[in-house]
PQR file of N, CA, C, O and H, with PARSE charges and radii, in Angstrom:
ATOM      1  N   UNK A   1       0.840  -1.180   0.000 -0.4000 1.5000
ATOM      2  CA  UNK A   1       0.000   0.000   0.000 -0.0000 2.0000
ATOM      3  C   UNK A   1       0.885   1.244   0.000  0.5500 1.7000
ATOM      4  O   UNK A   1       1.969   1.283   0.582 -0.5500 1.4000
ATOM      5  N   UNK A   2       0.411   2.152  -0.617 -0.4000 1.5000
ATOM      6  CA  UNK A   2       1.240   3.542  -0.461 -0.0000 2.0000
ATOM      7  C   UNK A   2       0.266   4.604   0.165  0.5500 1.7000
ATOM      8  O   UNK A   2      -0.945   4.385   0.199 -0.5500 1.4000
ATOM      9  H   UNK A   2      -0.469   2.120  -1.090  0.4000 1.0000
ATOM     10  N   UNK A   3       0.871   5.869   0.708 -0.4000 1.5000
ATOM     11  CA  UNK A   3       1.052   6.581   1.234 -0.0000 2.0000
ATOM     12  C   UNK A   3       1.352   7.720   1.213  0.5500 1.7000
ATOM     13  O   UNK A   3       2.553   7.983   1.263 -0.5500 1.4000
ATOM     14  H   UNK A   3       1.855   6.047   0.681  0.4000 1.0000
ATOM     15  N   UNK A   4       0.190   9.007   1.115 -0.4000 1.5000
ATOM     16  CA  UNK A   4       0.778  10.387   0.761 -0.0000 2.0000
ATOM     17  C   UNK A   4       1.830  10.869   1.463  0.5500 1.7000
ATOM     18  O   UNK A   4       2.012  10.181   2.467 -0.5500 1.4000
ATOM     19  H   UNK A   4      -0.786   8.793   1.075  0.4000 1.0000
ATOM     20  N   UNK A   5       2.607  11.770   1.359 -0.4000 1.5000
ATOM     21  CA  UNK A   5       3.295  12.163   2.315 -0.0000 2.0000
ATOM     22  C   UNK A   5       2.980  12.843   3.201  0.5500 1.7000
ATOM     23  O   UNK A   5       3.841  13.178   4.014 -0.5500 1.4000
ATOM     24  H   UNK A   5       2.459  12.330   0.543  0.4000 1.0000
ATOM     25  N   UNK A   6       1.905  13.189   3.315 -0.4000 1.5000
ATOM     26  CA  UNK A   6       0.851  13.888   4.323 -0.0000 2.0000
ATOM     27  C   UNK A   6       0.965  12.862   5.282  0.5500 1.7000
ATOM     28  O   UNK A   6       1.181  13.155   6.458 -0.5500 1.4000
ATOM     29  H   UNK A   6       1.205  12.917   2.655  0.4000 1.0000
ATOM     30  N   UNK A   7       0.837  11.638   4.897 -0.4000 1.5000
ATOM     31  CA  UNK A   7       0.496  10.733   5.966 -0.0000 2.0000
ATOM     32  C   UNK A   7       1.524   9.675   7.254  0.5500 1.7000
ATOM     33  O   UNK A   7       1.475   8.817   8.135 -0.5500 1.4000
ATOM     34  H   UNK A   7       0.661  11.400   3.942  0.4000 1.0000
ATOM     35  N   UNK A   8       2.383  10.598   6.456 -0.4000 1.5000
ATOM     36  CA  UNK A   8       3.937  10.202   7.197 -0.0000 2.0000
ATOM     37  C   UNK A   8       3.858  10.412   8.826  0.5500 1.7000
ATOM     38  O   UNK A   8       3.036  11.197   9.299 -0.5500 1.4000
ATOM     39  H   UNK A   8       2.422  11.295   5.740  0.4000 1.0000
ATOM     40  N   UNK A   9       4.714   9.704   9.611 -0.4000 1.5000
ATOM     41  CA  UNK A   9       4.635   9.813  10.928 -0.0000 2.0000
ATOM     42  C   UNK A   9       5.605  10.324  11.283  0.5500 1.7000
ATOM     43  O   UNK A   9       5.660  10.459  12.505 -0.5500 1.4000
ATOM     44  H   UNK A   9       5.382   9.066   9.226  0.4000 1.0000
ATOM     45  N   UNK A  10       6.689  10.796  10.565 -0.4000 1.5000
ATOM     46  CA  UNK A  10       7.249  11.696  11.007 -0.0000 2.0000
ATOM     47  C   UNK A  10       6.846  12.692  10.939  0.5500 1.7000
ATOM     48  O   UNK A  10       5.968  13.118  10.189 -0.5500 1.4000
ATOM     49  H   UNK A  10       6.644  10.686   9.572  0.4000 1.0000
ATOM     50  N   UNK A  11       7.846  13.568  12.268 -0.4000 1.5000
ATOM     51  CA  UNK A  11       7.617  14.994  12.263 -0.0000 2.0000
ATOM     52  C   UNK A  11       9.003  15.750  12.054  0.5500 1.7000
ATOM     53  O   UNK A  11      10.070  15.261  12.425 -0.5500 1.4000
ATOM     54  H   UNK A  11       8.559  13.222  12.877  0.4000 1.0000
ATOM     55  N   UNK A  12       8.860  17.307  11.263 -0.4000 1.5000
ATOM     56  CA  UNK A  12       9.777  17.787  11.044 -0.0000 2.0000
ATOM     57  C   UNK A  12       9.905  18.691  12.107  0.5500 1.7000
ATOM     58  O   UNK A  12       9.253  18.628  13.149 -0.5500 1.4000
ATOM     59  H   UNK A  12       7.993  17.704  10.962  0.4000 1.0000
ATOM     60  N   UNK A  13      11.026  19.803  11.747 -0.4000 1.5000
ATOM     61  CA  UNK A  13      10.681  21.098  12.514 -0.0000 2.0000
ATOM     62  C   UNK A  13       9.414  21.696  12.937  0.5500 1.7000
ATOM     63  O   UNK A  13       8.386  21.756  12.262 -0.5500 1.4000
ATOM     64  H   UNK A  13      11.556  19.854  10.901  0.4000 1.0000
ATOM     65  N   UNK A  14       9.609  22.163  14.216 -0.4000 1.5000
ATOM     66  CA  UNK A  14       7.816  22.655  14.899 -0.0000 2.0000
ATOM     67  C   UNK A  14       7.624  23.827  14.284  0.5500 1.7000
ATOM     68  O   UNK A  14       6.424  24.083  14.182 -0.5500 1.4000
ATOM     69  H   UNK A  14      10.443  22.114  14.764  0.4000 1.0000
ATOM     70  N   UNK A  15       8.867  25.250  13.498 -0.4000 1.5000
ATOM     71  CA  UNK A  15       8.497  26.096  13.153 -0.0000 2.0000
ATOM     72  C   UNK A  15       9.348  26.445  11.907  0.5500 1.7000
ATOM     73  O   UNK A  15      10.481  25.996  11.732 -0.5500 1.4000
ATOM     74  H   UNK A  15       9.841  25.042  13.581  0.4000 1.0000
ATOM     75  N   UNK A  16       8.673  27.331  11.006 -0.4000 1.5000
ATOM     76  CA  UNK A  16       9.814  27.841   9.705 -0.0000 2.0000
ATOM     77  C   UNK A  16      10.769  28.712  10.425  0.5500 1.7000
ATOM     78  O   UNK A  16      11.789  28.988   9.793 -0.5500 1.4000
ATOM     79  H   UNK A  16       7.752  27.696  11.148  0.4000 1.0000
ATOM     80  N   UNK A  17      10.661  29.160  11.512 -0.4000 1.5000
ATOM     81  CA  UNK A  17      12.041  30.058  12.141 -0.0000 2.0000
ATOM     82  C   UNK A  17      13.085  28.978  12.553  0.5500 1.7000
ATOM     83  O   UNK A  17      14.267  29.135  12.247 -0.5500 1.4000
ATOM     84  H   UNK A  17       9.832  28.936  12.025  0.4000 1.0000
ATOM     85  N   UNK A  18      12.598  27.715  13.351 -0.4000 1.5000
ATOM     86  CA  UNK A  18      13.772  26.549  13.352 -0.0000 2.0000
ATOM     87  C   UNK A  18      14.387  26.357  12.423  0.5500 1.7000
ATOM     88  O   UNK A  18      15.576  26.047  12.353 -0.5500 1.4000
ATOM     89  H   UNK A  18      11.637  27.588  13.600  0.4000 1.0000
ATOM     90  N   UNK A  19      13.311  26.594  11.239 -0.4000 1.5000
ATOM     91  CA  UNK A  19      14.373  26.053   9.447 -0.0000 2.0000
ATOM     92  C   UNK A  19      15.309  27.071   9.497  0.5500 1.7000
ATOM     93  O   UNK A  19      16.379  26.971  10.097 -0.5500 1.4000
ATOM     94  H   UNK A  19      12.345  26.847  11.295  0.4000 1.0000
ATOM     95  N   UNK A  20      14.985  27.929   8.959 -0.4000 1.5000
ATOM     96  CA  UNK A  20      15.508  29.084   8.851 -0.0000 2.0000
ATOM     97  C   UNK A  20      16.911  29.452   9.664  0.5500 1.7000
ATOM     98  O   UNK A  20      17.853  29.886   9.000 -0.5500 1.4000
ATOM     99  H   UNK A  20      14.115  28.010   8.471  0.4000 1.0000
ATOM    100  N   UNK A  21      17.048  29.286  11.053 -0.4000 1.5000
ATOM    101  CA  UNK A  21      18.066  29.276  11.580 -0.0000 2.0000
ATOM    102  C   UNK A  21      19.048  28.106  11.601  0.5500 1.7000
ATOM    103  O   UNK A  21      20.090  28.281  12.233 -0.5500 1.4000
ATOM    104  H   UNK A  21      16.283  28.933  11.592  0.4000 1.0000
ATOM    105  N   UNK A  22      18.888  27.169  11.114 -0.4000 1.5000
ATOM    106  CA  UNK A  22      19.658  25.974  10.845 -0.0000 2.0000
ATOM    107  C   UNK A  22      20.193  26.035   9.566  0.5500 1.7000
ATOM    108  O   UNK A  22      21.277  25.492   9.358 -0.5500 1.4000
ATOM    109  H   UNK A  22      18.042  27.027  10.601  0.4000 1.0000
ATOM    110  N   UNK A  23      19.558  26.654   8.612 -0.4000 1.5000
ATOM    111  CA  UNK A  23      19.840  26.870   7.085 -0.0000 2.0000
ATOM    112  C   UNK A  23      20.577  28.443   6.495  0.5500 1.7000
ATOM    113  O   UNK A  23      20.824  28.793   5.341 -0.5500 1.4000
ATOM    114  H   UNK A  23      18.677  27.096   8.782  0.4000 1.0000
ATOM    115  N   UNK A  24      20.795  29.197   7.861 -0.4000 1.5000
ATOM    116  CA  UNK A  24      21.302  30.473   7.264 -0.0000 2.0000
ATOM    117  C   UNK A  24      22.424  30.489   6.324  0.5500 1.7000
ATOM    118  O   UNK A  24      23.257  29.591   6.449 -0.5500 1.4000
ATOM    119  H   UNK A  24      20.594  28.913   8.799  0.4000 1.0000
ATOM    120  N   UNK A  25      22.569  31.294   5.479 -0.4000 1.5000
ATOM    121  CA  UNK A  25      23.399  31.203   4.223 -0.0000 2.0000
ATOM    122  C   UNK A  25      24.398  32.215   4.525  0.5500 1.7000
ATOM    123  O   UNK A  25      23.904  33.274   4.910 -0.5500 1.4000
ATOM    124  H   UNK A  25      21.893  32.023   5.378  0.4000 1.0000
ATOM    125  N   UNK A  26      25.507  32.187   4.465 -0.4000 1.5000
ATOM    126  CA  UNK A  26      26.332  33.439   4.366 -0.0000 2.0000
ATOM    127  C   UNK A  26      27.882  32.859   3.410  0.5500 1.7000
ATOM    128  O   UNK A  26      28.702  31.961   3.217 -0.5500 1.4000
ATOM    129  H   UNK A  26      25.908  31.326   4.152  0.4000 1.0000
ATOM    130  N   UNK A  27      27.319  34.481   3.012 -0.4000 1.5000
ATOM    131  CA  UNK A  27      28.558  34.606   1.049 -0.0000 2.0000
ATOM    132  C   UNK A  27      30.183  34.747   2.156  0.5500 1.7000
ATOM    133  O   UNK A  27      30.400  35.447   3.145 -0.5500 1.4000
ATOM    134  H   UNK A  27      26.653  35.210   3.169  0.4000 1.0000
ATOM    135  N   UNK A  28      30.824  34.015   1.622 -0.4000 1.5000
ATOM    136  CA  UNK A  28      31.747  33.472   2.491 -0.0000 2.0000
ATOM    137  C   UNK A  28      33.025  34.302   1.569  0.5500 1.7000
ATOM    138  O   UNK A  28      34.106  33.748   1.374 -0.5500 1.4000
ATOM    139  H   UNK A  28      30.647  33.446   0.819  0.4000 1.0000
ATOM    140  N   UNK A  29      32.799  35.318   1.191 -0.4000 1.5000
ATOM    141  CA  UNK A  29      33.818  36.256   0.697 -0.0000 2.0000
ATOM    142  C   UNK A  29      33.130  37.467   1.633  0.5500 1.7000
ATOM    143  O   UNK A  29      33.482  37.640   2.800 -0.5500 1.4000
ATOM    144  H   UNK A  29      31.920  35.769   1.350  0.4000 1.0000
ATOM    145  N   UNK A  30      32.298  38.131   1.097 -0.4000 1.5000
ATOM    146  CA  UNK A  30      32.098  39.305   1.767 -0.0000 2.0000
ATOM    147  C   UNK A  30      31.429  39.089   3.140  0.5500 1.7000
ATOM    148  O   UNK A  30      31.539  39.938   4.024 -0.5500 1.4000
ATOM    149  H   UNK A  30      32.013  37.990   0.149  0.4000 1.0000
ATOM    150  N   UNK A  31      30.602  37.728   3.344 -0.4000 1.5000
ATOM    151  CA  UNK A  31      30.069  37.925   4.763 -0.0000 2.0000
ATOM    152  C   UNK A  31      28.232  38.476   4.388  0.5500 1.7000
ATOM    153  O   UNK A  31      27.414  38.458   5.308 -0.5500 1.4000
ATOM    154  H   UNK A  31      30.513  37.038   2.625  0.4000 1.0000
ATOM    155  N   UNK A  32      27.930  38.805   3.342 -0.4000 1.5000
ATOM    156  CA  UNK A  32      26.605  38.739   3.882 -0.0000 2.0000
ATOM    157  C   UNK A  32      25.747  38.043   3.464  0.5500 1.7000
ATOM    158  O   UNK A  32      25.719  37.576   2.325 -0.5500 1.4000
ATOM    159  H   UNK A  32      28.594  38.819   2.594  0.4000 1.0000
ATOM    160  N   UNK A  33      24.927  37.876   4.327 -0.4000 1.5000
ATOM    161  CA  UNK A  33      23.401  36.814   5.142 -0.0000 2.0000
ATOM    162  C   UNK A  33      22.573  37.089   4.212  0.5500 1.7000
ATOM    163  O   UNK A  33      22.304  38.191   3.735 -0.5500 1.4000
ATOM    164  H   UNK A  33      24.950  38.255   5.252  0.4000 1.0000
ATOM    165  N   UNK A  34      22.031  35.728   3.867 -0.4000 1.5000
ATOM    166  CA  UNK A  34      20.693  35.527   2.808 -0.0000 2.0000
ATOM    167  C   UNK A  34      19.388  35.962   3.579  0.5500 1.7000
ATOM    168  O   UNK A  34      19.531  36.012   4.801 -0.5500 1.4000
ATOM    169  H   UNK A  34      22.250  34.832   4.254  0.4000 1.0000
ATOM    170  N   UNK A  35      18.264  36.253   3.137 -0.4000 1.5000
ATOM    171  CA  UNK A  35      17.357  37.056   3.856 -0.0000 2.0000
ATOM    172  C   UNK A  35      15.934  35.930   3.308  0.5500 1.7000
ATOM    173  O   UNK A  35      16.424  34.820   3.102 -0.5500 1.4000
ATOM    174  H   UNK A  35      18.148  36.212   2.145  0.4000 1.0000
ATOM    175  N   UNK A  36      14.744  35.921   3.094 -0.4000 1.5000
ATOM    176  CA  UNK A  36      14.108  35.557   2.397 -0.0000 2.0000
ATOM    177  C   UNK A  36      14.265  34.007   2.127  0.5500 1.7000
ATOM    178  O   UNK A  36      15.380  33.595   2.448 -0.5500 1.4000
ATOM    179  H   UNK A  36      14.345  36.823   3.261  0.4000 1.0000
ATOM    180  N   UNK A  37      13.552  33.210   1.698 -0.4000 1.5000
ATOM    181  CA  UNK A  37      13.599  31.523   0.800 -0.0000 2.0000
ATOM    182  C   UNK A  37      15.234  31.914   0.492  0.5500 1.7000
ATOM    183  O   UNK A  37      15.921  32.916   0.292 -0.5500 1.4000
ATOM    184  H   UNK A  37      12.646  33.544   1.437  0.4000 1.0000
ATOM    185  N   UNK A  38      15.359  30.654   0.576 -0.4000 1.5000
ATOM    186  CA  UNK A  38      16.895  30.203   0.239 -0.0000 2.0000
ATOM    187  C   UNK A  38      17.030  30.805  -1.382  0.5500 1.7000
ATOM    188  O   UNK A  38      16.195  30.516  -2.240 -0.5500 1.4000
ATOM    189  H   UNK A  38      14.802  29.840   0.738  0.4000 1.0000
ATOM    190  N   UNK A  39      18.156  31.639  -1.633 -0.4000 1.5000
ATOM    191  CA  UNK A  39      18.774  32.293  -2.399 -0.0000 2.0000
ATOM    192  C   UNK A  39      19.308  31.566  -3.459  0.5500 1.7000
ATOM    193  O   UNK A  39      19.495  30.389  -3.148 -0.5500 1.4000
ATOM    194  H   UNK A  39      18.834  31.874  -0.936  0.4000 1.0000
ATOM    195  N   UNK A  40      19.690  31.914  -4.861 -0.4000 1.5000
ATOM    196  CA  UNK A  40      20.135  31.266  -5.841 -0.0000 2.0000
ATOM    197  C   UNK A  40      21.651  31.353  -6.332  0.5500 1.7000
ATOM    198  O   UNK A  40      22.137  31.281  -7.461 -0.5500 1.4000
ATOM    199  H   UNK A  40      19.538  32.870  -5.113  0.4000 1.0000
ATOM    200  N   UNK A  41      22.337  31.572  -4.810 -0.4000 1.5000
ATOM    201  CA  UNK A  41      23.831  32.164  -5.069 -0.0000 2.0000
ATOM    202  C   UNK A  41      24.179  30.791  -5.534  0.5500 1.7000
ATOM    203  O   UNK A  41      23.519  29.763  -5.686 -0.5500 1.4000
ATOM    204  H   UNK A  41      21.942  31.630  -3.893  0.4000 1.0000
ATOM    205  N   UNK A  42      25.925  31.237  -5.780 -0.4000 1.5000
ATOM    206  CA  UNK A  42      26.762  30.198  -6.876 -0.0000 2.0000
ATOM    207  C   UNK A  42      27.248  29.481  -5.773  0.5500 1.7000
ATOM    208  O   UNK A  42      27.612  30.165  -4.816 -0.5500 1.4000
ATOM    209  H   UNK A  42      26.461  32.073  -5.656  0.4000 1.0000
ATOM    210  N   UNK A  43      27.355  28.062  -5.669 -0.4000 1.5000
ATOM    211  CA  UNK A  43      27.555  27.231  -4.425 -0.0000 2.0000
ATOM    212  C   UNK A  43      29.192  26.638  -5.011  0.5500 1.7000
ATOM    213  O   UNK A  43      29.424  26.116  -6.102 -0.5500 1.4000
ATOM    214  H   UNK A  43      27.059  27.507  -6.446  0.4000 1.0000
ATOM    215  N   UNK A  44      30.100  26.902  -3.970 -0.4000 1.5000
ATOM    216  CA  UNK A  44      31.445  25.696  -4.399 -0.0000 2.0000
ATOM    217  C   UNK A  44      31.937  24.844  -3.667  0.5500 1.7000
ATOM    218  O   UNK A  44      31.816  25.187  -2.491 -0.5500 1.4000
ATOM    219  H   UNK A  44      29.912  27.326  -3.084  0.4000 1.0000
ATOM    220  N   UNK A  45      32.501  23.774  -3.802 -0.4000 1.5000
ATOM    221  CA  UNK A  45      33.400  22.847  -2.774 -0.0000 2.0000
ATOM    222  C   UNK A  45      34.229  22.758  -2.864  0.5500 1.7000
ATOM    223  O   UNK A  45      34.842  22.079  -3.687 -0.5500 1.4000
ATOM    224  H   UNK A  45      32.599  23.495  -4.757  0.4000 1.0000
ATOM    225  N   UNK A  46      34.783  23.717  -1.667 -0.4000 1.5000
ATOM    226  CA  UNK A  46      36.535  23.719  -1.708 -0.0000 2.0000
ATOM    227  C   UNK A  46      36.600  23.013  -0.649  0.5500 1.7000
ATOM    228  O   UNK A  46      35.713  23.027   0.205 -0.5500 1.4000
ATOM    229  H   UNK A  46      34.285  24.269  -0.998  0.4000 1.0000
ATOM    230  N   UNK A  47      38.032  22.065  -0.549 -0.4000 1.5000
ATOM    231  CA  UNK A  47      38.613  20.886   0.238 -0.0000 2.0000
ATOM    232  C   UNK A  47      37.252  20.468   1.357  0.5500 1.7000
ATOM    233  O   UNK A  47      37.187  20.542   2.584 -0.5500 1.4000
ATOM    234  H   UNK A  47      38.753  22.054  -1.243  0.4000 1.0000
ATOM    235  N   UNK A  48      36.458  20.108   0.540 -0.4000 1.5000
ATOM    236  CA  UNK A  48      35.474  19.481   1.139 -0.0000 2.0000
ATOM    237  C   UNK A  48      34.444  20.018   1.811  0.5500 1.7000
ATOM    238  O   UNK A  48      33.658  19.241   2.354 -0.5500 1.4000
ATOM    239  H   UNK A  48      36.511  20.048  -0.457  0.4000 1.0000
ATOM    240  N   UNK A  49      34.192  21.747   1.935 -0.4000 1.5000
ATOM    241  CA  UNK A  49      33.209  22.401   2.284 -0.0000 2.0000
ATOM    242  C   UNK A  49      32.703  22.919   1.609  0.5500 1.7000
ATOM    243  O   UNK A  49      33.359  23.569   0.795 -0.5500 1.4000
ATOM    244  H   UNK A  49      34.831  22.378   1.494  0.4000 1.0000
ATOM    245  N   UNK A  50      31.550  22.935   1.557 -0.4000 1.5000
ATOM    246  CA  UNK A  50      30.324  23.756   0.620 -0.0000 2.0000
ATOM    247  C   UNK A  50      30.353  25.243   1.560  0.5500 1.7000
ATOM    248  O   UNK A  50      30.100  25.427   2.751 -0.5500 1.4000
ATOM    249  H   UNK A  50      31.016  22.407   2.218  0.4000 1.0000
ATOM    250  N   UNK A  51      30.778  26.200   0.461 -0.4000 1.5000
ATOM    251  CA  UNK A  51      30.698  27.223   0.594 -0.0000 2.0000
ATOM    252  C   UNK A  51      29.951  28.021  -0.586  0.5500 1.7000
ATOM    253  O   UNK A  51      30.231  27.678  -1.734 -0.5500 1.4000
ATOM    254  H   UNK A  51      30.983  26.050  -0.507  0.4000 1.0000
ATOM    255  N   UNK A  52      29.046  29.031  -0.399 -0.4000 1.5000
ATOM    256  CA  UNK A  52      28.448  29.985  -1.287 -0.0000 2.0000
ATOM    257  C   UNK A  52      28.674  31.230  -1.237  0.5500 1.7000
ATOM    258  O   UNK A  52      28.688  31.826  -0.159 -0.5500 1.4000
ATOM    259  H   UNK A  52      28.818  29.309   0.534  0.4000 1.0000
ATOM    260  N   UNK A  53      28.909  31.885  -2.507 -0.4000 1.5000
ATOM    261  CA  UNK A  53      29.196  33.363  -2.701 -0.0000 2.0000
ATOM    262  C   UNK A  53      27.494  33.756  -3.217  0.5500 1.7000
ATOM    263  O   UNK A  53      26.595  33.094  -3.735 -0.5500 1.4000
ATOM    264  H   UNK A  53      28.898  31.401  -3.382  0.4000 1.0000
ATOM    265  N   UNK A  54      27.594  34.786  -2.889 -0.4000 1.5000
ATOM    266  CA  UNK A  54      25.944  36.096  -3.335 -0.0000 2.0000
ATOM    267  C   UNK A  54      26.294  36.481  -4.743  0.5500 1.7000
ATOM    268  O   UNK A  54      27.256  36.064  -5.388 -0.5500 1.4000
ATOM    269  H   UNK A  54      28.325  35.324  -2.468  0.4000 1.0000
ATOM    270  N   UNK A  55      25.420  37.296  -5.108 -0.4000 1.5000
ATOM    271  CA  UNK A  55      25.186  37.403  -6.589 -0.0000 2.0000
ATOM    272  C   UNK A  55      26.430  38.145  -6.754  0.5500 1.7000
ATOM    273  O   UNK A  55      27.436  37.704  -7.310 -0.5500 1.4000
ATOM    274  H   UNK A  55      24.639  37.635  -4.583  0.4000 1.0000
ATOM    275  N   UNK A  56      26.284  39.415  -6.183 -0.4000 1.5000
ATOM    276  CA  UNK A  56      27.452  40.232  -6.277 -0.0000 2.0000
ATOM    277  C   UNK A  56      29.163  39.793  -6.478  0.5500 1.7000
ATOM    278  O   UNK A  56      29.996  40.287  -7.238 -0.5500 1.4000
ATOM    279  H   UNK A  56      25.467  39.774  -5.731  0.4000 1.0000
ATOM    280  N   UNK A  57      29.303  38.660  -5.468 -0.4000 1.5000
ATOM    281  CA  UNK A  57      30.400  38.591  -5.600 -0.0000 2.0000
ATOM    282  C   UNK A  57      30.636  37.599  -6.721  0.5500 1.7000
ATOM    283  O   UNK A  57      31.764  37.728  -7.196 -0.5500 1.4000
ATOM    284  H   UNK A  57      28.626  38.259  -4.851  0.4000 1.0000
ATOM    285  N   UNK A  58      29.982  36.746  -7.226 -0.4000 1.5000
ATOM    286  CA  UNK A  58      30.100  35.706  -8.160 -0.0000 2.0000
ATOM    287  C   UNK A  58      30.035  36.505  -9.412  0.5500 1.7000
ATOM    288  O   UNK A  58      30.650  35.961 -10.329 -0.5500 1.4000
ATOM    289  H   UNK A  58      29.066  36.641  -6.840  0.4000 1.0000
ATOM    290  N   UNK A  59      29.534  37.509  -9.690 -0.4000 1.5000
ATOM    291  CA  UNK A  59      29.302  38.044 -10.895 -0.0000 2.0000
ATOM    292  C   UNK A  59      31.438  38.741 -10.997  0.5500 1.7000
ATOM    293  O   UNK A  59      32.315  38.657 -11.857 -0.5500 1.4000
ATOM    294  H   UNK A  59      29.034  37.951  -8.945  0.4000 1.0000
ATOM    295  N   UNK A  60      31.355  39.343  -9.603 -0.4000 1.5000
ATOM    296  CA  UNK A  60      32.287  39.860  -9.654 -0.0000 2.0000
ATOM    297  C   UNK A  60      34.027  38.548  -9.969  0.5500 1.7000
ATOM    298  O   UNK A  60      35.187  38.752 -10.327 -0.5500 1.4000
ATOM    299  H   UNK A  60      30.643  39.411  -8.905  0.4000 1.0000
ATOM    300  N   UNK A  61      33.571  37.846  -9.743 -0.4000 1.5000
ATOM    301  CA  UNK A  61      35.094  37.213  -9.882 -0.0000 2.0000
ATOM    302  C   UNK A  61      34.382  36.112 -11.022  0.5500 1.7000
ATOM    303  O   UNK A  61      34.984  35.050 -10.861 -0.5500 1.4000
ATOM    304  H   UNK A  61      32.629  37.680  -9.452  0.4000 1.0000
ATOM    305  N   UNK A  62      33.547  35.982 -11.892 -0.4000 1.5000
ATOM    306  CA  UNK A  62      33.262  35.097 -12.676 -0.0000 2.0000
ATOM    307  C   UNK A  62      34.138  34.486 -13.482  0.5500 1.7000
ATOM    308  O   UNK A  62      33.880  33.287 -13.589 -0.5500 1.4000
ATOM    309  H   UNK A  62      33.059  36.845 -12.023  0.4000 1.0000
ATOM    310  N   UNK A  63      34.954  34.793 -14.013 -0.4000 1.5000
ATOM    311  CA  UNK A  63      36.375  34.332 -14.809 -0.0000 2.0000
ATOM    312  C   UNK A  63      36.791  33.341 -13.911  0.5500 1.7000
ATOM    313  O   UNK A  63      36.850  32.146 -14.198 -0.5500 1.4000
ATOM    314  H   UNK A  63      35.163  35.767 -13.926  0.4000 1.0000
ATOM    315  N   UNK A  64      37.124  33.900 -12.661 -0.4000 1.5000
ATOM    316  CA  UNK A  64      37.891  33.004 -11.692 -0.0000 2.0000
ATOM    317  C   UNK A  64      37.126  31.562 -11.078  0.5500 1.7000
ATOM    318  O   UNK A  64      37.735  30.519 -10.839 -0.5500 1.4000
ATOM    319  H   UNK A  64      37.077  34.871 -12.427  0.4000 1.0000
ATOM    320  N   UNK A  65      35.586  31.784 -10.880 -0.4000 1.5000
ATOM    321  CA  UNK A  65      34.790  30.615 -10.795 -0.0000 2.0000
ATOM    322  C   UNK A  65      35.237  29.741 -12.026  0.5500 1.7000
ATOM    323  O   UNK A  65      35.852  28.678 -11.949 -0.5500 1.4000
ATOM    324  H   UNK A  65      35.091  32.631 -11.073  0.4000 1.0000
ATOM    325  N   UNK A  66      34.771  30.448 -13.310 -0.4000 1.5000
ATOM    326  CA  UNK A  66      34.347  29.423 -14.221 -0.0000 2.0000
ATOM    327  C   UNK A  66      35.972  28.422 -14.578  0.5500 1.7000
ATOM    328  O   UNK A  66      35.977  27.326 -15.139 -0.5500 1.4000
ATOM    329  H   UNK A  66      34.271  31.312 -13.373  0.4000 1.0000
ATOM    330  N   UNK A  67      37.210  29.163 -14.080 -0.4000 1.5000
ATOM    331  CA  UNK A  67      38.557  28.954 -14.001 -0.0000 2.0000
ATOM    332  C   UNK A  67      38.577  27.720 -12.984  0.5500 1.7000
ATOM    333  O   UNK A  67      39.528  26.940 -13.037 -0.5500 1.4000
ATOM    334  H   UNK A  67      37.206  30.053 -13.624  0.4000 1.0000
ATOM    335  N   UNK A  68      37.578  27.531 -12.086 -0.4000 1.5000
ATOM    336  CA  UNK A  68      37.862  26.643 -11.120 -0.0000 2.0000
ATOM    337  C   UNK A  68      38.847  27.131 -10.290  0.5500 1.7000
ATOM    338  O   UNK A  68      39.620  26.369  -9.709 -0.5500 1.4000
ATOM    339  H   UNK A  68      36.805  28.164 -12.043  0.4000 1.0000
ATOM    340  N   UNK A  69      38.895  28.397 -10.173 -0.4000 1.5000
ATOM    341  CA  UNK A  69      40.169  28.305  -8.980 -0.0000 2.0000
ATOM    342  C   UNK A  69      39.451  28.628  -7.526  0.5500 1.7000
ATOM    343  O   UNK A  69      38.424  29.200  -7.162 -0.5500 1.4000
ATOM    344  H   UNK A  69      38.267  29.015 -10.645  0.4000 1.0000
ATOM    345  N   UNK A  70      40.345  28.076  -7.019 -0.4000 1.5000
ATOM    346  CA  UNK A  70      39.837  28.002  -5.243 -0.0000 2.0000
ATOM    347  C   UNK A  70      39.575  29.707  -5.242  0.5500 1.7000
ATOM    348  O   UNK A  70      39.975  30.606  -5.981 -0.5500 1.4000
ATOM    349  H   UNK A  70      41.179  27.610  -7.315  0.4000 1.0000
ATOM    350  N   UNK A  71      38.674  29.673  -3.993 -0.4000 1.5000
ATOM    351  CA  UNK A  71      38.339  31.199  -3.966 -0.0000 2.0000
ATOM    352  C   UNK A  71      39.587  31.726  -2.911  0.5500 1.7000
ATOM    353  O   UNK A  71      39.536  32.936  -2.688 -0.5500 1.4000
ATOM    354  H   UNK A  71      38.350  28.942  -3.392  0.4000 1.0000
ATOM    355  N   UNK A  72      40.677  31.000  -2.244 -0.4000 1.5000
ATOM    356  CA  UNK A  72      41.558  31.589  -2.049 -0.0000 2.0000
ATOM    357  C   UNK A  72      42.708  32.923  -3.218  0.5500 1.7000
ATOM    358  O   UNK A  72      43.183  34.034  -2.984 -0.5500 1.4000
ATOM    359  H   UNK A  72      40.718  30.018  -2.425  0.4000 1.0000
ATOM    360  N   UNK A  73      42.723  31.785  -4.714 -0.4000 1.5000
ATOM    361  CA  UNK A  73      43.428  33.125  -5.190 -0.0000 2.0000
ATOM    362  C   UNK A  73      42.169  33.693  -5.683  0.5500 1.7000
ATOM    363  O   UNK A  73      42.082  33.068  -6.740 -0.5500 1.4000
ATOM    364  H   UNK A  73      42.337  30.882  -4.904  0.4000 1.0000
ATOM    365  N   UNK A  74      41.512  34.172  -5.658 -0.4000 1.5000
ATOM    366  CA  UNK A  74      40.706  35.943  -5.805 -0.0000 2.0000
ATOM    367  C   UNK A  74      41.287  36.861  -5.053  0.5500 1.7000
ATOM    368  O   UNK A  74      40.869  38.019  -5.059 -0.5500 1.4000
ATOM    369  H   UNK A  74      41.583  34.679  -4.799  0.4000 1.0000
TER
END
């Protein structure tokens, strides 16, 4: 038999502010905090951490993303 997911017995988070504070985003060049639904910044994995830059700064070093270079040399 199947099962909506409505009908699941689990439970998630009790509130969208729990999400929200577990999921904060911050552009890991300049430092600033996503505001709003999760953001569509450029996500990378350097030596094994997922880090994301904001629009601004990804636009700004785009050569160097699409170069693959670590965001150390920027």
């Amino acid at each position: 038999m199947t099962s909506l997911p409505e009908d699941s017995d689990s439970t998630g988070p009790a509130s969208e502010s729990e999400v929200d504070e577990a999921e904060k985003i911050v552009c890991a060049r300049c430092g600033t905090t996503a505001t709003g639904p999760r953001p569509t910044w450029t996500c990378s994995v350097e030596n094994g951490t997922r880090q994301y830059f904001c629009d601004d700064c990804a636009r700004t070093h785009l050569r160097a993303i699409e170069g693959r270079l670590d965001s150390a040399w920027w």
